[in-house]
VEXVEXTI-175503 format. One record per residue (C-alpha): residue number from 1; x, y, z; residue in three letters. Coordinates in steps of 0.5 Angstrom, whole numbers. Example, Ala and Ser with C-alpha at 12.3 -4.5 7.8 and 13.67 -1.06 7.14 Angstrom:
<pts>
  pos      u      v      w  code
    1     25     -9     16   Ala
    2     27     -2     14   Ser
</pts>
This chain:
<pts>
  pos      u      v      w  code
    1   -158   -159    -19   Unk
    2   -156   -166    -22   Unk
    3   -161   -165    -27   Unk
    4   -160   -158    -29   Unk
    5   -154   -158    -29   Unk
    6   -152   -166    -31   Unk
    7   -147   -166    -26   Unk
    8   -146   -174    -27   Unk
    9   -146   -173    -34   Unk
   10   -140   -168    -33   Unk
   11   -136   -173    -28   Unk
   12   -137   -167    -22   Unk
   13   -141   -166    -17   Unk
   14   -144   -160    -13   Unk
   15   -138   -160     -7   Unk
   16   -133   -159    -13   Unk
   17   -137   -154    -17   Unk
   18   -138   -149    -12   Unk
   19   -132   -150     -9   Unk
   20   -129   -148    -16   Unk
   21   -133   -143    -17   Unk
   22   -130   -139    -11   Unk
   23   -124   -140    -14   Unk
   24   -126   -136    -20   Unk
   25   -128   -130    -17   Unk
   26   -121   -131    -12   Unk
   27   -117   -130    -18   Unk
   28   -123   -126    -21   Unk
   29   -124   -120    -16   Unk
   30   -118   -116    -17   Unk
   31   -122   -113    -23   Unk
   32   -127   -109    -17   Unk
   33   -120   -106    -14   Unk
   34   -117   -104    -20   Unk
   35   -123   -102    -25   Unk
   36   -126    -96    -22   Unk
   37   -118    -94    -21   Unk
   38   -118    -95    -29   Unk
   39   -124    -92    -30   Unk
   40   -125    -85    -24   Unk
   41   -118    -83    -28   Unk
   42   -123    -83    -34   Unk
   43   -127    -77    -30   Unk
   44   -132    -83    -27   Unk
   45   -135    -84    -19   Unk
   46   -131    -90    -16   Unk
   47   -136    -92    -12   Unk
   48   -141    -93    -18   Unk
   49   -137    -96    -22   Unk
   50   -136   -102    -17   Unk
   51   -143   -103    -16   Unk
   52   -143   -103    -23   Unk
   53   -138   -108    -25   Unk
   54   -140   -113    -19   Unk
   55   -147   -113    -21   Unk
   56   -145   -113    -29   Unk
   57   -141   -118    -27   Unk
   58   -146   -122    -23   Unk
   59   -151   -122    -29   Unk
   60   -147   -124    -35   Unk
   61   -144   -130    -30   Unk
   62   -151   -131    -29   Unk
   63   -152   -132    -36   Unk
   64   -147   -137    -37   Unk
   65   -149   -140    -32   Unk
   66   -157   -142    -33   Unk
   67   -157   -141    -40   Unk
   68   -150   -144    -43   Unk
   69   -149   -149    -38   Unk
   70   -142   -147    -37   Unk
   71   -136   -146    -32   Unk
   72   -134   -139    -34   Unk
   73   -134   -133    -30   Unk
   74   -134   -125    -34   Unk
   75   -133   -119    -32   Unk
   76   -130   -112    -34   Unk
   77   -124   -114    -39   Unk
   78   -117   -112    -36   Unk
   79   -113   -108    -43   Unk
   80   -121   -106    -46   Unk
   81   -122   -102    -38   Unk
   82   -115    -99    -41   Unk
   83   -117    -96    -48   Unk
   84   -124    -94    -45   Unk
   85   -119    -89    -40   Unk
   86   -112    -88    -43   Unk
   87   -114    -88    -50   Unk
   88   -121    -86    -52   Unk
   89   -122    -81    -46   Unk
   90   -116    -78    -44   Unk
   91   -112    -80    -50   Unk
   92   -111    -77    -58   Unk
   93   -119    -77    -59   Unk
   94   -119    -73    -52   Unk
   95   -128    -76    -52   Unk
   96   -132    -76    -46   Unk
   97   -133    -83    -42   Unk
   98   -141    -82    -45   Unk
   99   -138    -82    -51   Unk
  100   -135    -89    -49   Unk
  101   -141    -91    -45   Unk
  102   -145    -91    -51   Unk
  103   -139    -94    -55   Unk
  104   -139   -100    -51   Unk
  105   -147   -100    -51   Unk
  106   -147   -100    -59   Unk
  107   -141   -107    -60   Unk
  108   -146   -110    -55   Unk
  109   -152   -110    -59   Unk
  110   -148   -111    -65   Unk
  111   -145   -117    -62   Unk
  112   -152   -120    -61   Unk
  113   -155   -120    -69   Unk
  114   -148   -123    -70   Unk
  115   -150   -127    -66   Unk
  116   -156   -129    -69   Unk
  117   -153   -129    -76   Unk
  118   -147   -135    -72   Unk
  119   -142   -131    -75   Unk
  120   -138   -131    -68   Unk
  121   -139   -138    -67   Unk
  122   -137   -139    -74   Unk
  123   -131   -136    -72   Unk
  124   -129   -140    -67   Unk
  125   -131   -146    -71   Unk
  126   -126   -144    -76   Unk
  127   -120   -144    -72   Unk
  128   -115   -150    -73   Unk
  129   -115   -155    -67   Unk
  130   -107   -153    -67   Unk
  131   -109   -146    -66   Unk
  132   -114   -148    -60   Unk
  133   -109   -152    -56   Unk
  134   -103   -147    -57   Unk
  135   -109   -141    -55   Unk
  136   -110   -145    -49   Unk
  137   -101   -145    -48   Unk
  138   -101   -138    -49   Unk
  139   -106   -136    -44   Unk
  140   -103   -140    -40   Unk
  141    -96   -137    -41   Unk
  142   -101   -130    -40   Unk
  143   -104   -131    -34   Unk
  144    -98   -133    -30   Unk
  145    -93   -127    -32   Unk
  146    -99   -123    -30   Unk
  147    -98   -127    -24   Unk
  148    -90   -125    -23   Unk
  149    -91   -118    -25   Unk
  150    -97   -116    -20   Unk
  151    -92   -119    -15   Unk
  152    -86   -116    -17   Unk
  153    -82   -122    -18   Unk
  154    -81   -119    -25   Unk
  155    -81   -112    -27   Unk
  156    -78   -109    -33   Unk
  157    -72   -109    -34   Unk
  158    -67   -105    -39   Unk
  159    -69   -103    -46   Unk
  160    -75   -107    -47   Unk
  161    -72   -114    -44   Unk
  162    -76   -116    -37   Unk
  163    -71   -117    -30   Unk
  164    -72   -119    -24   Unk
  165    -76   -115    -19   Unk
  166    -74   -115    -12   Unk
  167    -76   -121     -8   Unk
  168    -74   -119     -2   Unk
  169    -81   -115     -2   Unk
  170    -87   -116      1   Unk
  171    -90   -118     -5   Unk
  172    -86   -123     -8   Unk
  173    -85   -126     -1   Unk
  174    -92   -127      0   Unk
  175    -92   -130     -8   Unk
  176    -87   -134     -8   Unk
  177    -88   -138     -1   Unk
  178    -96   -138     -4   Unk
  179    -94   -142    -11   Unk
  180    -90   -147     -6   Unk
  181    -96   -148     -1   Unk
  182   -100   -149     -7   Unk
  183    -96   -154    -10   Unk
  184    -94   -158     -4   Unk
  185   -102   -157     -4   Unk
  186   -103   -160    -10   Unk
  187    -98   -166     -9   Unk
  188   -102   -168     -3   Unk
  189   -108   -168     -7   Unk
  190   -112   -163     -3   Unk
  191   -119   -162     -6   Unk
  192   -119   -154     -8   Unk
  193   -112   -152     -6   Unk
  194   -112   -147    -11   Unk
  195   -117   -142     -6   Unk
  196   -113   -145      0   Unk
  197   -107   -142     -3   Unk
  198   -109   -135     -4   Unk
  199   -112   -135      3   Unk
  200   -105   -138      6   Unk
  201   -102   -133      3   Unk
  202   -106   -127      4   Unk
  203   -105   -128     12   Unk
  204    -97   -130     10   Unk
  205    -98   -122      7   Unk
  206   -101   -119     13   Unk
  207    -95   -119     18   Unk
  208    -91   -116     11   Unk
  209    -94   -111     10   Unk
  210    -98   -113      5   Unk
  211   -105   -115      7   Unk
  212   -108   -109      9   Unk
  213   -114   -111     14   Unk
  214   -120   -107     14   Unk
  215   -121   -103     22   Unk
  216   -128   -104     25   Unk
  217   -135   -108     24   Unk
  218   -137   -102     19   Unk
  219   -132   -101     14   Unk
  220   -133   -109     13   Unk
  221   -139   -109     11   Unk
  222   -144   -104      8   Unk
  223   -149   -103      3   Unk
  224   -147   -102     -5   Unk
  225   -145    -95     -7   Unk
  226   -150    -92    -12   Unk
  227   -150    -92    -20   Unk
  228   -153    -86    -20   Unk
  229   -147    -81    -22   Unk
  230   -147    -87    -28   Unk
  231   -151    -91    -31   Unk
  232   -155    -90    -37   Unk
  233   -150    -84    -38   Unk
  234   -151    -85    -46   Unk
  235   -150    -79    -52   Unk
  236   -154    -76    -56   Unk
  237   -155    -78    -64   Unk
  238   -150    -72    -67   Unk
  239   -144    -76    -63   Unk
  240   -147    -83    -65   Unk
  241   -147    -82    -73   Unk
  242   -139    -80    -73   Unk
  243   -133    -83    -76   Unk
  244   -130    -83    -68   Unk
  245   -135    -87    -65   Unk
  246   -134    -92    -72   Unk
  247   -127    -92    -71   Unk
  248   -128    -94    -63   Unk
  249   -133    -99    -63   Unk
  250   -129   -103    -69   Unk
  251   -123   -103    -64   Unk
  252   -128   -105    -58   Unk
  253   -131   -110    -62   Unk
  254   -125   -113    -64   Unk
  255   -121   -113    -58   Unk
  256   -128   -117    -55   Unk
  257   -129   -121    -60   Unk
  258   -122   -125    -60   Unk
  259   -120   -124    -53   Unk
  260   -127   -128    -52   Unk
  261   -126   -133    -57   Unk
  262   -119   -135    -55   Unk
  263   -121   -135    -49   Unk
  264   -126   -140    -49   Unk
  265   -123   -144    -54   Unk
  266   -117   -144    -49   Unk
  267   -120   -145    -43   Unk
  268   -125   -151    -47   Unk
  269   -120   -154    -49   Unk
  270   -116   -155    -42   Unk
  271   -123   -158    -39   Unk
  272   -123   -163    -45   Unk
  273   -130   -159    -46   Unk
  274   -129   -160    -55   Unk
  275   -132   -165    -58   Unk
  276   -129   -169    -63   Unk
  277   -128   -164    -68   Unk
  278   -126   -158    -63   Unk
  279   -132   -155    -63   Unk
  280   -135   -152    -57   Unk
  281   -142   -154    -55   Unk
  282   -147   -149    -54   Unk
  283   -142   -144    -56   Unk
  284   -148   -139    -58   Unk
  285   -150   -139    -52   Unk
  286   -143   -138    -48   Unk
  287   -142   -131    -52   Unk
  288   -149   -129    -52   Unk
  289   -147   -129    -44   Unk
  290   -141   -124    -46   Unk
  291   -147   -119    -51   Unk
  292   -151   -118    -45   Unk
  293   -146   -117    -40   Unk
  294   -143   -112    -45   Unk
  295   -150   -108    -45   Unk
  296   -152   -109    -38   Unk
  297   -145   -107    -37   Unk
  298   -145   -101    -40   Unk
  299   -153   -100    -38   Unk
  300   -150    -99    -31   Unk
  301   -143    -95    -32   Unk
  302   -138   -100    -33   Unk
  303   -132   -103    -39   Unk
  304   -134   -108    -44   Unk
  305   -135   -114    -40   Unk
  306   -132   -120    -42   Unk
  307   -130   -128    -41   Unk
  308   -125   -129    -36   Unk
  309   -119   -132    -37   Unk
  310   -118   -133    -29   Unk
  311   -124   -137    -31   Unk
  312   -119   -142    -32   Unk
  313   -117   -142    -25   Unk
  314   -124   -145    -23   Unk
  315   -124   -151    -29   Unk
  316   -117   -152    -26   Unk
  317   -120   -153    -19   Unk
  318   -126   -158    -22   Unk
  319   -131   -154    -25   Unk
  320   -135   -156    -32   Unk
  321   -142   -154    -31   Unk
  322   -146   -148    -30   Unk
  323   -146   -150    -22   Unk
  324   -139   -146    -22   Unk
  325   -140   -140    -26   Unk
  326   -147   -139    -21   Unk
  327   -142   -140    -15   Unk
  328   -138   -135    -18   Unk
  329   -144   -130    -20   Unk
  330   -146   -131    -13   Unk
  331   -140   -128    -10   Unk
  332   -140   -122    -15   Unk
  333   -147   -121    -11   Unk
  334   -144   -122     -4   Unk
  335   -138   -117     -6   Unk
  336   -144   -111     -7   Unk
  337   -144   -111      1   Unk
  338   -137   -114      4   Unk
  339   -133   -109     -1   Unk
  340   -127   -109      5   Unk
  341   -126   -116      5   Unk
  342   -126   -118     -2   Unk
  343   -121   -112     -5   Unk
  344   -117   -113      2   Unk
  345   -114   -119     -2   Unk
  346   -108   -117     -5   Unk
  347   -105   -119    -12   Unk
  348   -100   -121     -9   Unk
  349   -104   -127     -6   Unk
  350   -108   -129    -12   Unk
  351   -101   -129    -17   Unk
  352    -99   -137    -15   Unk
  353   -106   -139    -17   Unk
  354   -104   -136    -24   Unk
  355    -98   -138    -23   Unk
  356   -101   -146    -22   Unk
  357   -106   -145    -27   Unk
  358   -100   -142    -32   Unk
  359    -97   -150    -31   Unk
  360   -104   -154    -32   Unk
  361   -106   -150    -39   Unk
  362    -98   -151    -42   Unk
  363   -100   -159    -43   Unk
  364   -104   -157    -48   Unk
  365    -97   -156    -51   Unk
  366    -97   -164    -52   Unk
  367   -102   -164    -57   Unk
  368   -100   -160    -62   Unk
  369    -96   -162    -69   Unk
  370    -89   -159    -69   Unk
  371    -87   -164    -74   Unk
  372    -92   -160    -79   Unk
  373    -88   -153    -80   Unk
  374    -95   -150    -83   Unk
  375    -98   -152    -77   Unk
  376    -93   -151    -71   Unk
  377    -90   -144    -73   Unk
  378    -97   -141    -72   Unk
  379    -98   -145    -66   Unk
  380    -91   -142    -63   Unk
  381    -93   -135    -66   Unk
  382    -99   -136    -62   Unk
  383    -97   -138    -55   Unk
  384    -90   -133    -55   Unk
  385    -95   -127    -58   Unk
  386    -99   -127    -52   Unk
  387    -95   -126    -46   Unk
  388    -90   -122    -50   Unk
  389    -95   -117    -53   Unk
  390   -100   -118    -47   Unk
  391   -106   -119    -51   Unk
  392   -110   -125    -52   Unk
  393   -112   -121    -59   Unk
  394   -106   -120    -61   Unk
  395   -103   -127    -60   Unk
  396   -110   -131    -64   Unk
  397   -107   -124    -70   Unk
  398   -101   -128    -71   Unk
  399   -103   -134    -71   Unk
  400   -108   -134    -76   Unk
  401   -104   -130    -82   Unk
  402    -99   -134    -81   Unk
  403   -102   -141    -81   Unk
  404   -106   -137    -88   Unk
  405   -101   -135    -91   Unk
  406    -96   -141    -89   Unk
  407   -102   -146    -92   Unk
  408   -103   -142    -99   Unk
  409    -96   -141   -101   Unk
  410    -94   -148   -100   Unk
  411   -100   -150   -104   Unk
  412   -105   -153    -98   Unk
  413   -109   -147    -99   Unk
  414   -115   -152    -99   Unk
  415   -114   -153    -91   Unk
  416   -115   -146    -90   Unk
  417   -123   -145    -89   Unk
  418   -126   -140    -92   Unk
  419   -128   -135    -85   Unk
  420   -120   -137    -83   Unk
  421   -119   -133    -90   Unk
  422   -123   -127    -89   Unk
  423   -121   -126    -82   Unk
  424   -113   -126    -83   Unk
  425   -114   -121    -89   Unk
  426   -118   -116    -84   Unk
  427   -113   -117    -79   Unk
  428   -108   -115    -85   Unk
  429   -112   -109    -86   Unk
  430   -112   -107    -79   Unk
  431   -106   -108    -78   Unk
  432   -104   -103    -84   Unk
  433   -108    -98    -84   Unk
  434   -110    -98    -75   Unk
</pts>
């Protein structure tokens, strides 16, 4: 392990690694409760699509586990689940889950000869360190209102504006003495308090009514269900060659792409994994993990598989090589047979780990310029974006048109590089005419 993984060389050892990897799935694991939720109201079997996102899961962490040699956990993305279901099969265009299926299976193919071409890498390499930093701020901003909304500590409130839930609730109850616990945790300098926190808080949760415990030995532990009723469920050629399956494939591959970048330049650049021009090594290799996680995923009956930013939890634990995201690989495998036991975990449980890893990746806010306006306006458009628009995509669009255009228009044009120019026009023309 020592010296596959280069343990030293990374300043970690084994004990930190797997412990970190179990805390990424911790914060990960909601994904098997609530995609098959998402995607049997798209007409899919329940059942297989949770066989399907555990093992999909499993192998694309895998990937990036053995060949990228990097900490980063990947699963059925949350929002793409949702435009799968609520847009593409029972929205407007009115298509079946085939039609989406083979949706995701084409972005797939079509990420691995980007891939080839280093087109992906040279996206990521073109973001301004500026904007990686206020990437990282953002998400973190991100997860912990996931955090506080999945446990009802915030809700909507009137109009668009957001209130306070009720905090009397079992949820926020259980949330809010779990962000305490962690912290105290944390204060202490208690190895891997981040899971010890979501453990606490889900016993906490079993006397208020937010637990729910699984009843007998045999509704703990069971065999997979099967993946029959959908993998490999793909349609004909007639629907492939159309102008609808363009339009959904541009949206997938859109929303991948730029959630997966931000991602991983967020999560990087907390761990300190950037090198010295704030580029990530190996960076083929991580989203070469996100293309065939996205095809097997697709292959076996689920959503496009993407980098998790809950990742960030298992980096914030101590993870920095392959060791982690192959205990967190591990986990999806054994979930396949203790489904009870890891979907008994309520959000609730998990919203302190966000909340904590929220505060961890805001002091990247520190090394940021706010003294140069065309650097510091993008990067607050960028950080406020995220959380305020619920999408990683969408903070990283505002971003970079702003810093494009704020560079040209006050003439340091020349610091814009020439894959920043293309990609903010094509955000412009997609925000003109999508």
């Amino acid at each position: 392990m020592e010296n596959f993984f280069k343990l030293e060389e990374s300043h970690t050892e084994t004990k930190t690694e797997i412990l970190a990897g179990v805390t990424s799935f911790m914060t990960m694991a909601y994904i098997l409760a609530v995609n098959p939720i998402i995607l049997s109201d798209a007409g899919m079997d329940a059942g297989g699509v949770f066989t399907a996102t555990a093992l999909s899961a499993m192998i694309a962490t895998l990937v990036m586990a053995l060949f990228a040699n990097y900490p980063f956990g990947l699963a059925s993305g949350m929002g793409l689940n949702a435009f799968f279901a609520y847009t593409v099969v029972l929205g407007d265009m009115q298509k079946s889950w085939q039609f989406a299926l083979t949706a995701i299976l084409i972005e797939g193919i079509v990420f691995v000869i980007l891939s080839l071409f280093n087109v992906r890498e040279a996206i990521f390499d073109s973001i301004p360190a500026n904007l990686k930093n206020a990437v990282s701020v953002g998400i973190g901003l991100f997860i912990a209102f996931l955090g506080l909304d999945n446990a009802g500590i915030i809700q909507a409130g009137d109009g668009t504006l957001l209130g306070l839930g009720d905090l009397t609730s079992g949820s926020a109850l259980v949330a809010l003495f779990g962000i305490l616990v962690t912290g105290f945790l944390f204060a202490k300098n208690v190895q891997g308090a981040l899971l010890i926190g979501i453990l606490i808080s889900t016993l906490i949760g079993i006397p208020l009514g937010v637990t729910e415990l699984p009843s007998g030995v045999n509704n703990i532990l069971s065999m997979p269900p099967s993946v029959s009723q959908v993998a490999f469920q793909f349609v004909g050629f007639d629907e492939i060659f159309s102008w609808d399956m363009l339009i959904v494939v541009f949206t997938f591959l859109f929303v991948d792409i730029f959630d997966t970048v931000g991602t991983l330049a967020g999560v990087a650049s907390k761990a300190d994994m950037l090198d010295e021009n704030g580029k990530l090594p190996r960076v083929e290799k991580a989203l070469t993990a996100d293309a065939i996680g996205t095809i097997a995923g697709a292959c076996l009956g689920t959503s496009t598989v993407t980098t998790f930013v809950e990742s960030a939890s298992g980096v914030a634990a101590g993870g920095r090589t392959g060791l982690t995201a192959l205990s967190t690989a591990g986990m999806f495998g054994l979930s396949l047979f203790f489904a009870p036991l890891f979907i008994m975990i309520p959000s609730a449980a998990t919203a302190p780990a966000l909340v904590i890893v929220g505060l961890f990746m805001m002091s990247s806010v520190g090394t940021i310029d706010f003294d140069d306006y065309t650097e510091s306006i993008p990067a607050f458009l960028t950080i406020i974006m995220m959380p305020f628009s619920g999408s990683i995509a969408e903070g990283i669009v505002f971003g970079m048109i702003s810093y494009v255009v704020l560079k040209v228009i006050t003439g340091r044009y020349k610091e814009v590089s020439g894959t920043m120019g293309v990609i903010a026009v094509l955000f412009v023309l997609r925000i003109v005419f999508m």
